[in-house]
C-alpha positions, 0 to 999 in steps of 0.5 A: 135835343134841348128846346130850352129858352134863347137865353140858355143857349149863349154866348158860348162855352167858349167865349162870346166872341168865339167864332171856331165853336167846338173846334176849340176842342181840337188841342196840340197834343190832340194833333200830334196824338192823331198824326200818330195814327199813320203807319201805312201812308194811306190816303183815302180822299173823301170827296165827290167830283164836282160839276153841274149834274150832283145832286143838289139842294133845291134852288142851289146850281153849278156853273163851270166854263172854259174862258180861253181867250189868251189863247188867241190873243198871245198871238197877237200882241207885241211880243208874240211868238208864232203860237203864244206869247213869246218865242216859248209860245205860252197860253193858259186857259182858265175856266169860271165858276158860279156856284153855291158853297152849298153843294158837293162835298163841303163843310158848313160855317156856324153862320149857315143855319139859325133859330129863328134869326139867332147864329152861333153865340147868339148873333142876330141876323140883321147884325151880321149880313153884308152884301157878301155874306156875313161879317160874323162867323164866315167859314173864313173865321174857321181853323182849318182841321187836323184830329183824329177822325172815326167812321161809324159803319151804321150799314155794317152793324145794320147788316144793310147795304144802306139805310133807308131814306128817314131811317133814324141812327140811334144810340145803340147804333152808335155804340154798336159800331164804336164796339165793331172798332174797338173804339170810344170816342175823345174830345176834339174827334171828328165822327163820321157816320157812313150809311150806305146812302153815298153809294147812290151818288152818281147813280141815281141822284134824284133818289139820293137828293129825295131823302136821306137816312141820319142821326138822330136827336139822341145821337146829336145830343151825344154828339154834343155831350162827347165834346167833338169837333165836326161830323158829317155823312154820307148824305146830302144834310145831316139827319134823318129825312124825311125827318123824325119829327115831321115838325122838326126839319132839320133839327139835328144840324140846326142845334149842333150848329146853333147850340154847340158849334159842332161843324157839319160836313156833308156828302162826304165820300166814304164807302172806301173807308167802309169797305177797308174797315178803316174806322180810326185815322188821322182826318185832315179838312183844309178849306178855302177861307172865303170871307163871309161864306156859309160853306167851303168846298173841300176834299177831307183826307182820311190817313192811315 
């Protein structure tokens, strides 16, 4: 990928106050193209179970408990019945939260990563932070997702259960999976690389958060060059780590996020579309628009 000088990489192809990035690649007729693939009414849904033991990122954590007060107080109020509120006897609980965005299944916002203290479309840091997260670029900024969705099997043209943590996904790679398919990608796709790697979730996550297998520089560059929408894996980040250029972490991500707007899903679920050799179908990613957040937790339906 390119390290070409700050100023070659904004404002944007789409405009220096686009916050949806390569998103825009998504059309109408692309939808109704996409929403064409569905014959048989098959939903695979593509997201882990979250709770406090996923593998996680280190310093991002998971807290989720059950509030039940109401339970108790119903009974007690005015109009109580002999076991809640009313003659009906209504309770509710409700549970509490405190997380990261960061973890389990969840689409990154182009506010996420930056080079240096530079955003998507050139934003500086120092301009755009509040107390809640950012006024820029928040993941609520972003269009919910509707496209055409491709699952590259890399673990089947490698003839492998799963990559290797730091195996590098390569062109050829790419090429070899989209032929297995009888694919090409389109502007406005969403592409997805299954490596294998998501099958140690739940199983040995401290294997799984240690390293991870991706694409590589190359394929990134390709990524771009393809005009897609969003991509994503089966693995923790996206790209090769330990990563291909020890001088270079994270490079993959960071320059589809910075230089191109491309969206990143992580830790996605798709071993079931491998074992169906499912590898085109209608993608749908619906997240919760939280003002100023990095990331949104969300469960990816692929269709058929």
């Amino acid at each position: 990928m390119s390290t070409a000088a700050p100023e070659a990489w904004w404002p944007s192809r789409y405009g220096a106050d686009d916050e949806a990035g390569a998103l825009n690649e998504i059309t109408a007729d692309g939808v109704v193209a996409a929403a064409g693939l569905v014959r048989r009414g098959r939903v695979y849904d593509l997201a882990h179970v979250l709770d406090e033991h996923v593998p996680a990122f280190p310093g991002r954590s998971f807290r989720q408990y059950l509030t039940t007060n109401y339970h108790h107080i119903n009974r007690r109020g005015a109009n109580a019945g002999p076991a809640g509120l009313g003659a009906n006897n209504a309770n509710w609980i409700v549970e509490q939260v405190t997380a990261t965005q960061q973890m389990g299944t969840h689409l990154d916002g182009l506010n996420h990563l930056q080079d240096g203290d530079r955003t998507y479309n050139g934003h500086r840091l120092a301009e755009i932070v509040e107390d809640h997260g950012t006024s820029r670029l928040g993941i609520d900024t972003l269009p919910q997702v509707v496209t055409r969705g491709l699952c590259l099997d890399i673990a089947a043209v490698r003839g492998v259960e799963r990559l290797d943590g730091g195996d590098v996904v390569t062109p050829d790679d790419v090429r070899a999976a989209l032929d297995r398919a009888g694919l090409a990608v389109r502007p406005g796709d969403a592409v997805l690389f299954h490596t294998g790697w998501g099958g140690l979730w739940g199983v040995d996550n401290a294997t799984y958060a240690h390293a991870e297998p991706g694409p590589g520089v190359e394929v990134g560059d390709w990524l771009a060059d393809s005009c897609v929408a969003l991509t994503g894996a089966d693995t923790w980040s996206f790209g090769a780590y330990p990563p291909e250029d020890k001088d270079r972490p994270f490079v993959v991500p960071q320059t589809l996020n910075t230089r191109h707007g491309v969206l990143v899903a992580e830790n996605l679920r798709l071993g079931e579309l491998a074992r169906d050799r499912v590898a085109e179908f209608l993608l749908v990613v619906s997240h919760a628009k939280l003002r100023g957040a990095t990331g949104a937790w969300v469960a990816p339906l692929a269709v058929i």
